[in-house]
LUMFILO-981332 format. One line per field, with one value per residue (C-alpha): residue number from 0; x, y, z; residue in one letter. Coordinates in steps of 0.1 Angstrom, whole numbers, always signed. Example, Ala and Ser with C-alpha at 12.3 -4.5 7.8 and 13.67 -1.06 7.14 Angstrom:
<atoms>
num = c(0,1)
c1 = c(+123,+137)
c2 = c(-45,-11)
c3 = c(+78,+71)
residuo = c(a,s)
</atoms>
This chain:
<atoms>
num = c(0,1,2,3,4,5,6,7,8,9,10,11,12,13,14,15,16,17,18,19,20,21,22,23,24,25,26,27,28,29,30,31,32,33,34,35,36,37,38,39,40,41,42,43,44,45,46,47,48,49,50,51,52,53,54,55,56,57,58,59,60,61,62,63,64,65,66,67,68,69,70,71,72,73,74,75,76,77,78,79,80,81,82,83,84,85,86,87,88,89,90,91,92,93,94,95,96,97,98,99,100,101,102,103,104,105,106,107,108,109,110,111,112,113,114,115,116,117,118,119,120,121,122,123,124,125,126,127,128,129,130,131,132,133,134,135,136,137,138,139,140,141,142,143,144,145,146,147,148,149,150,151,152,153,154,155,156,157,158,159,160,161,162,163,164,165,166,167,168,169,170,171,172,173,174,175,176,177,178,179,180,181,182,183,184,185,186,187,188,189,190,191,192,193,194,195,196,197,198,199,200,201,202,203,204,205,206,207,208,209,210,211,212,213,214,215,216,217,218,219,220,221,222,223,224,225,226,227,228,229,230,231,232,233,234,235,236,237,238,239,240,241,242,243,244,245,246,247,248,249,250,251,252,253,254,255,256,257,258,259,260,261,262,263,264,265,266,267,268,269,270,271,272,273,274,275,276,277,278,279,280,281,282,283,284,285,286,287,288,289,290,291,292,293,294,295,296,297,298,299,300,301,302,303,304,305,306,307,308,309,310,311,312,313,314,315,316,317,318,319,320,321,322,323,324,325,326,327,328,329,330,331,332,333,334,335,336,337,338,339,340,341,342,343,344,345,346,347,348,349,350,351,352,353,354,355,356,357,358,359,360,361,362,363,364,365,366,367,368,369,370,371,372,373,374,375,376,377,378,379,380,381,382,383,384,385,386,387,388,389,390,391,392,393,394,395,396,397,398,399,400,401,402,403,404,405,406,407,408,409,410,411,412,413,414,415,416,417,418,419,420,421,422,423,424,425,426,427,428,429,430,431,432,433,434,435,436,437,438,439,440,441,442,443,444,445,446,447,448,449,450,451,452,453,454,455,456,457,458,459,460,461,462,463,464,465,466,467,468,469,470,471,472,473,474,475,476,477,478,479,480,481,482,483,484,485,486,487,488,489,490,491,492,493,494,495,496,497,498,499,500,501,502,503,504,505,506,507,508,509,510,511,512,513,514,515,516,517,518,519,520,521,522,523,524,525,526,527,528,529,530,531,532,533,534,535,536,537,538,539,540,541,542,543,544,545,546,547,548,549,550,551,552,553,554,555,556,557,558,559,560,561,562,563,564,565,566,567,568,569,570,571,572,573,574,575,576,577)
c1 = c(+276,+242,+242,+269,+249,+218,+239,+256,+218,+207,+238,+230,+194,+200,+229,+202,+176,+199,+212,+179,+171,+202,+202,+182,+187,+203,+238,+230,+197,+214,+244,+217,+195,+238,+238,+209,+215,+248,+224,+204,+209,+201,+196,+226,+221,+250,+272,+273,+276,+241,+257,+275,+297,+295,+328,+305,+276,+293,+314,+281,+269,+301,+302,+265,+271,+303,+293,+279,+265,+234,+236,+267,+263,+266,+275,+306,+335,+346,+380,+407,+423,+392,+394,+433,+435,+467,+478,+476,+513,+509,+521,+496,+473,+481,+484,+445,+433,+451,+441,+405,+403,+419,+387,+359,+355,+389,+377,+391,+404,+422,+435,+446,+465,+479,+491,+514,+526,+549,+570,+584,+549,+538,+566,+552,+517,+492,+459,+429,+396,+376,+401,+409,+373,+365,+393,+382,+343,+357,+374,+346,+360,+340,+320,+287,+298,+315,+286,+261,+277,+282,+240,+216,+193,+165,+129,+104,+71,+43,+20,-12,-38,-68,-106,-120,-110,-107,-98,-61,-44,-6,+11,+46,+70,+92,+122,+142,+143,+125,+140,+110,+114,+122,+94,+115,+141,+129,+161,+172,+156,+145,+137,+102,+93,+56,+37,+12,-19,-22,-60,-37,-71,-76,-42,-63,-46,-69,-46,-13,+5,+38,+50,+88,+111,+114,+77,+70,+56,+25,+1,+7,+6,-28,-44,-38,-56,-84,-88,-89,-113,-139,-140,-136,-149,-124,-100,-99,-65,-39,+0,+27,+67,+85,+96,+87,+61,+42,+50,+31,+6,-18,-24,-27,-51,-66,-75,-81,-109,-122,-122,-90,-63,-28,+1,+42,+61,+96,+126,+146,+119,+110,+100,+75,+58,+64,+35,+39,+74,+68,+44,+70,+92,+61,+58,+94,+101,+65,+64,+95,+119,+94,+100,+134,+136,+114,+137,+139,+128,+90,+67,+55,+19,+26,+41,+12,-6,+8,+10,-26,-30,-10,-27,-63,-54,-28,-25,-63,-76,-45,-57,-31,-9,-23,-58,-70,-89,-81,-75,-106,-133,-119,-121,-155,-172,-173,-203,-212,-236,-204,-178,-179,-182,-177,-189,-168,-173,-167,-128,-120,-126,-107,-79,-71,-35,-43,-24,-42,-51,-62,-92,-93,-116,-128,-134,-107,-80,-46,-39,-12,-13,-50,-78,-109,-142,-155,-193,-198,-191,-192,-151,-135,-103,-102,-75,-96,-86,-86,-79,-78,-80,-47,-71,-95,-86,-117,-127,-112,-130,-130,-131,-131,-132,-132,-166,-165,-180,-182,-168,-151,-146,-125,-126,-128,-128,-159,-181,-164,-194,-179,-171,-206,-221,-201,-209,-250,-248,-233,-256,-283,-273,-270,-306,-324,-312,-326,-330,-304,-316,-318,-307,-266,-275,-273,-304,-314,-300,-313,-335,-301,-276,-301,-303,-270,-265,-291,-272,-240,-256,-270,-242,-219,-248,-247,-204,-210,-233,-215,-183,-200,-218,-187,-169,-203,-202,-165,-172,-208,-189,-160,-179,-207,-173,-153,-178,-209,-244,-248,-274,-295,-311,-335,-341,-330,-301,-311,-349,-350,-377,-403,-393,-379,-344,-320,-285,-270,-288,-279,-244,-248,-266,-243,-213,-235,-243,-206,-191,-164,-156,-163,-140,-149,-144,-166,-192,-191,-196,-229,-242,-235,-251,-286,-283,-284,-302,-321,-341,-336,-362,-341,-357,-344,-310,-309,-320,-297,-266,-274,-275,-242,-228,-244,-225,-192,-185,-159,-171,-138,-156,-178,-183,-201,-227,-238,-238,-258,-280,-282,-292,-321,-331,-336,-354,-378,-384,-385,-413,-432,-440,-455)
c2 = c(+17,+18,-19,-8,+23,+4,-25,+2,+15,-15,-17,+17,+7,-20,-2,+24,+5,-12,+23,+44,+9,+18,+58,+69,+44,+47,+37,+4,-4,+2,-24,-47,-42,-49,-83,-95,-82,-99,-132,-131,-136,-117,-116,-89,-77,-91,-107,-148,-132,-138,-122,-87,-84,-57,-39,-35,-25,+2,+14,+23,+43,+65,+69,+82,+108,+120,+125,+157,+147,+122,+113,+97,+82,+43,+40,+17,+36,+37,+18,+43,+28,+16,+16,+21,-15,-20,-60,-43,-22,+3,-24,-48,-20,-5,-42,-54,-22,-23,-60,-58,-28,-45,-75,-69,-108,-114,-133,-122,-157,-153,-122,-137,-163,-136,-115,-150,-155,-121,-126,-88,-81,-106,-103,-120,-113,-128,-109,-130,-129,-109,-82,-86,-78,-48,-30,-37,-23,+7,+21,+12,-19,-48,-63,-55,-21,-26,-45,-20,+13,-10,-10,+16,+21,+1,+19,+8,-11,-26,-46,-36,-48,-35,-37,-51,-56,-32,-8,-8,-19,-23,-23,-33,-47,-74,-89,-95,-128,-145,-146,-151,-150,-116,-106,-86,-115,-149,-166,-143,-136,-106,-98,-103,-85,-95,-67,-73,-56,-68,-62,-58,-71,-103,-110,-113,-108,-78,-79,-95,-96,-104,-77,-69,-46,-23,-20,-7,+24,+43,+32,-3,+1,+23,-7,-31,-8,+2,-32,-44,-16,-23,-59,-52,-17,+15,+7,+35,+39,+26,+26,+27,+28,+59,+41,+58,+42,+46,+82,+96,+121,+106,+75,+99,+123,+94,+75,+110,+113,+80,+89,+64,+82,+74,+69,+66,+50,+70,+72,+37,+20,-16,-27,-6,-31,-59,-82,-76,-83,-117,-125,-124,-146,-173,-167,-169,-206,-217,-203,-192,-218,-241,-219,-224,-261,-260,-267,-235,-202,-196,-164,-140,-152,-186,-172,-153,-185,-209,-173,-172,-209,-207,-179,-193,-233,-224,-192,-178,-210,-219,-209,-176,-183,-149,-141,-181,-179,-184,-145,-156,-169,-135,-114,-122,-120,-83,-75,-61,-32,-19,-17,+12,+0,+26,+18,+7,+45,+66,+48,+49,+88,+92,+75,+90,+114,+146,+179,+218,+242,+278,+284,+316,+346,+332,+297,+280,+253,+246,+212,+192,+221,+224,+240,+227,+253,+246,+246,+260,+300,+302,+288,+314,+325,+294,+269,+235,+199,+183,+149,+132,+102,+97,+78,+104,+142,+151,+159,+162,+153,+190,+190,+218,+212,+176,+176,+169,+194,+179,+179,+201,+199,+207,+246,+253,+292,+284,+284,+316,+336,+370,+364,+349,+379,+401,+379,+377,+415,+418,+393,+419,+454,+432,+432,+403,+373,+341,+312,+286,+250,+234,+202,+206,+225,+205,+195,+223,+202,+224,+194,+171,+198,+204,+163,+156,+187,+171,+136,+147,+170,+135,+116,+149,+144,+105,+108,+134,+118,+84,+101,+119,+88,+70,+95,+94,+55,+55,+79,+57,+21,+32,+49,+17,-10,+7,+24,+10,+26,+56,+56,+84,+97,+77,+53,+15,+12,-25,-12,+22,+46,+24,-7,-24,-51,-44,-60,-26,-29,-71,-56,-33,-60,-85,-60,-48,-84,-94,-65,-59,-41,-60,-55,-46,-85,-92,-66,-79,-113,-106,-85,-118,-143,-117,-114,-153,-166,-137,-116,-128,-118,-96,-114,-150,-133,-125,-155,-176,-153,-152,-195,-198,-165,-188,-218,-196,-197,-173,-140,-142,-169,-148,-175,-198,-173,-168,-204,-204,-177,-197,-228,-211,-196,-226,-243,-219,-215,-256,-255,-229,-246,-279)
c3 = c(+285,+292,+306,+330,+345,+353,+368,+390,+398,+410,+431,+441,+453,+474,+491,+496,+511,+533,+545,+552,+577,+597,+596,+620,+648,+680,+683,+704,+683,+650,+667,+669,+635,+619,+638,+627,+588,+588,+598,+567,+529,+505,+469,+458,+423,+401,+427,+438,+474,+499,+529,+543,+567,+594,+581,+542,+561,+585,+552,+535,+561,+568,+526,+528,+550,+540,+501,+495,+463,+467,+430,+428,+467,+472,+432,+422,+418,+376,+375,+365,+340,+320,+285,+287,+280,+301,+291,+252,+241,+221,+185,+195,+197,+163,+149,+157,+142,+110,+108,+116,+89,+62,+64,+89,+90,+104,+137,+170,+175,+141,+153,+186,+168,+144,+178,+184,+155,+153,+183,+179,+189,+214,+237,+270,+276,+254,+255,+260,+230,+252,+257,+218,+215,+240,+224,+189,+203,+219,+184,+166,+148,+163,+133,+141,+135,+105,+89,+99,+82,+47,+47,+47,+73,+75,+71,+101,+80,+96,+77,+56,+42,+20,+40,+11,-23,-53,-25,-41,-66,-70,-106,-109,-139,-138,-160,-177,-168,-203,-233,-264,-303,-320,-340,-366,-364,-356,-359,-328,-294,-271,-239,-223,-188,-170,-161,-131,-112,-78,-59,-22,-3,-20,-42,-74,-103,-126,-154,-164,-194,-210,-229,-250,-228,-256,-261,-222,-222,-209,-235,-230,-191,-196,-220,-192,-166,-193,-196,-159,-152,-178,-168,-129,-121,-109,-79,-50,-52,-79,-58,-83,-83,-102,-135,-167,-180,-144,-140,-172,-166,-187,-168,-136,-154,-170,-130,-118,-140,-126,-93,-86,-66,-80,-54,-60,-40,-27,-45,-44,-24,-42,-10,-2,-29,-11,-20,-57,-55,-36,-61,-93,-75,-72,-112,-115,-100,-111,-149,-164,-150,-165,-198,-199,-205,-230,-261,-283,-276,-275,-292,-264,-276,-262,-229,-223,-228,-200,-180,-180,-172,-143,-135,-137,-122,-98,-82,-85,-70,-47,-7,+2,+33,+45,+40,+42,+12,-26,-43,-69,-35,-21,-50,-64,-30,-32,-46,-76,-69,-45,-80,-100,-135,-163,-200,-229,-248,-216,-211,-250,-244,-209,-221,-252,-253,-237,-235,-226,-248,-250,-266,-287,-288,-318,-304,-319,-308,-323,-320,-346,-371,-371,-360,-340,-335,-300,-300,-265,-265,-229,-231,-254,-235,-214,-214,-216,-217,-252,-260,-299,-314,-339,-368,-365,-370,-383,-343,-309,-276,-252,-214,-190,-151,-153,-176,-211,-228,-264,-293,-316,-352,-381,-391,-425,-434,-459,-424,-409,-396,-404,-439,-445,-430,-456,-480,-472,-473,-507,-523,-503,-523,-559,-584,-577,-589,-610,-586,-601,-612,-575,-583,-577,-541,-509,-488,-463,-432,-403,-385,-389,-375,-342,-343,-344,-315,-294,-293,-290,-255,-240,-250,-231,-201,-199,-196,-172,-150,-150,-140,-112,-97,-99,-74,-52,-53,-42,-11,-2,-2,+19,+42,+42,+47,+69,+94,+115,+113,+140,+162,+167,+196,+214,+182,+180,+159,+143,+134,+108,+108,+89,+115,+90,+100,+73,+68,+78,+114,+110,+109,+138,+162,+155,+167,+199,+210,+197,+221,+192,+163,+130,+100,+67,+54,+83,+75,+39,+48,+66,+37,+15,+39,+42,+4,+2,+28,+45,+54,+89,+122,+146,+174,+162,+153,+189,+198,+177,+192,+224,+225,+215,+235,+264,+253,+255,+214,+208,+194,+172,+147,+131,+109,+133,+139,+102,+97,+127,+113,+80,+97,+119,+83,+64,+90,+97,+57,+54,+83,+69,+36,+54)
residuo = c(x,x,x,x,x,x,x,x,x,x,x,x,x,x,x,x,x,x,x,x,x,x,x,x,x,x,x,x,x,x,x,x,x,x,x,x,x,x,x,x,x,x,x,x,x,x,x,x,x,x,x,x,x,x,x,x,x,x,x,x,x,x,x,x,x,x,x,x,x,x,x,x,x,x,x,x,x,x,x,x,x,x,x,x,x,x,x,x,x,x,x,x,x,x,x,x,x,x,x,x,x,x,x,x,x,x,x,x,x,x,x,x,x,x,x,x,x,x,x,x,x,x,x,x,x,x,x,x,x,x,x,x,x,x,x,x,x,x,x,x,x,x,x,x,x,x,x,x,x,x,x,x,x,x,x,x,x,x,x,x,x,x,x,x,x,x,x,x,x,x,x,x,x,x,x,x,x,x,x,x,x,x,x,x,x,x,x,x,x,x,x,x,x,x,x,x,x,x,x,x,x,x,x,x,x,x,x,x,x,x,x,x,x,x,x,x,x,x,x,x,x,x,x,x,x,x,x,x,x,x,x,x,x,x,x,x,x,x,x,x,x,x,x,x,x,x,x,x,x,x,x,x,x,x,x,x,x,x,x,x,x,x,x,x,x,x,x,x,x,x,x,x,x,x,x,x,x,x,x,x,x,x,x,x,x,x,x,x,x,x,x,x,x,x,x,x,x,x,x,x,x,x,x,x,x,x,x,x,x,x,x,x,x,x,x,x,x,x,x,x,x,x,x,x,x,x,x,x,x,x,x,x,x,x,x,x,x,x,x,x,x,x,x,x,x,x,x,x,x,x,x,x,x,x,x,x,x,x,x,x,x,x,x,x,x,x,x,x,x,x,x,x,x,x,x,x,x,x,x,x,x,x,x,x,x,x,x,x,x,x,x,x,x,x,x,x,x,x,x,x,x,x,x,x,x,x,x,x,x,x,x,x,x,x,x,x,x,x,x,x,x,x,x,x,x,x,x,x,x,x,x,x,x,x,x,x,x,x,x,x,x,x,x,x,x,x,x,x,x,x,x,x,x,x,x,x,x,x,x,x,x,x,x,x,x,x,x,x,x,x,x,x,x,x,x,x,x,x,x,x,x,x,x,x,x,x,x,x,x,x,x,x,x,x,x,x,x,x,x,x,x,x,x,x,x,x,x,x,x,x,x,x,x,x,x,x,x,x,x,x,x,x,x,x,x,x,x,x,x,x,x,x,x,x,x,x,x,x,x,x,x,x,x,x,x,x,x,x,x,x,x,x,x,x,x,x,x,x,x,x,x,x,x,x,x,x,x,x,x,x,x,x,x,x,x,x,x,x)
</atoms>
């Protein structure tokens, strides 16, 4: 329908234009403007014809001014039995629709041939395909149709990447696709599923690990984070899908903490982890079909094993077909003062289990049956964070606003306050007593108690503090990768206030002189060759730049430049030593 009204349109138009030459001319001169339009050719819009006759020409006109309606003036008349599909009876009709609907891949030329085989149908006429097809497309029965309403509609994605790596992360679970030994039964097997972090920027794997399908949980997907973080450093932002194990809220509360966002994807949307899901079919043709002909099946140990060989000789060191680099070049060129790194005791404290509590007027918590005596008074009446170690219940760990606070211990009613009171003021009103032979009474342990206090308020500080600069770290790189420095008024952005060329203004001439914006990969690159090879002069830089600019390199190969840079560099340092 829509092809039809802008083919009439056009018609329309050139009707037009030929119209408003003629309209306003005197009888004679309009006679002789006719004559000499009949003498040319033209290019009609969809019609073999080059010429008009006088009759056309003169028919346009008297239709122009008689129509009182200037829309629908000069525009092909609709043919009054379209769609009525006259060379079809009303059997043949009823025939192609119950055909088409009983298989959508019926062809039309199958149907056509169908139409001649029943002669009680096809009496005379045959239809032609195209008709067989026009009529199929005005009920809604043409296959495209058909095949369209079986799928669901198609979500619009454009591509992403990451800036720079350990910007985010992608987790995602795989299987059940390997079958390895049962551990309670080795005579039978069970089912194995690969669980993977992704860094999205370079497509370097943090953590991987076989594990058995009835073992994933949220403590085994947290251990393989905990461990990719201590190793790595925090990612920005960890994007998950809504299984179970993924959708606790102690692996949220846990990243939270960290100062790593955590992201679902919607309901039903395995695509929307596209490069994680491309990536398990690379380990499914390169590892576990390799698996499966071995003879037997294998422990999950020894999968894990040629997982992390393929891992560490293939894929880590294999160039990607998208970023042009191998994910471990990639991976490791981000430098370390830019990851967050969190010690070994501050993550065996953040991801303990977790659950809120009220603290009492008396400064007590009830967790598993027991109760805790929280040191700091100021959180009586508060609910409060509190997180345990299941080997360990002579303690729990307390937080309150995202700070941990300390920890609490085990109450016993011998160190009630009240009851000792009572009990000092009834030894008071009793005779004086004989001191008792010291030896069975404990030390006097003041100086130990206040020692122990004092550690345990650093220790509280030094958690504190590391959380905090991790969140100021995380706001600092992004803003340093993914914006240029600002000028300020009047002042030369490459030199700073002490006149000093940093990497930062390195970045910034480069972009100036460059005449485009440089991308966080880019900016991260420079940093690495100044790091390496620098400090550079700004007035060689420019130098150096502006000799290739002149030689028309293209500003796209950033590359050239900094090995231009690098070049310039080392010669000047070689000729200063002789």
């Amino acid at each position: 329908m829509r092809r039809l009204y802008h083919e009439r349109l056009e018609k329309k138009s050139f009707k037009m234009s030929i119209v408003l030459m003629l309209r306003d001319l005197e009888p004679r001169e309009r006679a002789r403007t006719i004559a000499e339009l009949t003498a040319k050719e033209f290019s009609i819009p969809y019609s073999d014809k080059t010429t008009i006759s006088r009759t056309t020409i003169y028919e346009w006109l008297w239709e122009y001014r008689h129509t009182k309606d200037c829309e629908t003036a000069l525009l092909d008349k609709e043919r009054s039995d379209r769609k009525s599909f006259r060379w079809l009876t009303g059997i043949q009709k009823n025939s192609l629709m119950v055909w088409r609907s009983g298989n959508k891949y019926r062809t039309i030329a199958q149907l056509r041939e169908e139409l001649m085989a029943h002669e009680e149908i096809c009496s005379g006429y045959i239809p032609s395909e195209s008709t067989i097809g026009r009529f199929l497309k005005s009920v809604g029965l043409d296959r495209q149709t058909l095949l369209k309403a079986e799928l669901p509609e198609k979500k619009v994605r454009l591509s992403y990447e990451a800036p720079y790596p350990q910007r985010l992360w992608i987790a995602d679970t795989k299987g059940p696709n390997l079958h390895v030994k049962d551990p309670n039964n080795p005579e039978k097997t069970c089912i194995a599923i690969l669980v993977v972090y992704i860094d999205d920027n370079s497509r370097y794997l943090p953590s991987f690990k076989y594990i058995y399908k009835d073992e994933e949980n949220e403590d085994v997907i947290m251990r393989m984070f905990m461990g990719a973080v201590y190793l790595f450093g925090v990612p920005d932002i960890l994007y998950l899908d809504r299984g179970g194990p993924y959708m606790g809220h102690r692996l949220k509360r846990s990243a939270e903490l960290l100062g790593c966002r955590v992201m679902h994807t919607s309901v039903r949307d395995a695509a929307a982890k596209g490069k994680a899901e491309k990536m398990m079919r690379y380990f499914y043709e390169r590892l576990e079909c390799e698996l499966m002909t071995k003879p037997g099946p294998m422990t999950i140990e020894e999968a894990n094993m040629y997982m992390a060989a393929v891992v560490c000789q293939d894929y880590h060191r294999e160039e990607h077909s998208s970023t042009g680099q191998t994910p471990e070049e990639r991976f490791f060129a981000y430098p370390a003062e830019y990851r967050r790194f969190v010690s070994k005791k501050a993550l065996s404290k953040i991801f303990l289990p977790y659950t809120k509590s009220r603290v009492s007027k008396t400064g007590l918590i009830h967790i598993n049956k027991l109760e805790y005596l929280v040191p700091d008074c100021s959180l009586y009446g508060k609910y409060v964070e509190v997180r345990w170690d299941a080997c360990d219940t002579s303690m729990i760990y307390v937080w309150y606003e995202d700070r941990f606070i300390g920890e609490a211990y085990l109450y016993h009613t011998e160190n009630d306050f009240i009851k000792r009171q009572q009990l000092e003021e009834s030894m008071a009103k009793r005779p004086a007593l004989l001191l008792p032979d010291p030896a069975g009474v404990p030390l006097y342990g003041y100086l130990e108690r206040k020692l122990a206090a004092h550690r345990m308020e650093a220790e509280n500080l030094s958690i504190n503090d590391e959380l905090t600069e991790l969140k100021v770290k995380r706001a600092k790189v992004k803003a340093e990768l993914t914006k240029l420095p600002q000028n300020t008024a009047g002042q030369d952005s490459t030199v700073d206030t002490a006149g000093e060329f940093t990497a930062d203004r390195l970045v910034h001439l480069l972009s100036v002189l460059l005449r485009r914006m440089l991308s966080a990969h880019e900016r991260l690159a420079v940093h690495m060759t100044w790091q390496k090879y620098g400090p550079f002069d700004e007035a060689q830089v420019r130098k150096t730049v502006g000799t290739l600019l002149g030689e028309n390199h293209p500003v796209s190969d950033l590359t050239g430049y900094l090995d231009a840079l690098r070049i310039t560099a080392m010669a000047s340092a070689k000729k200063n030593t002789f």
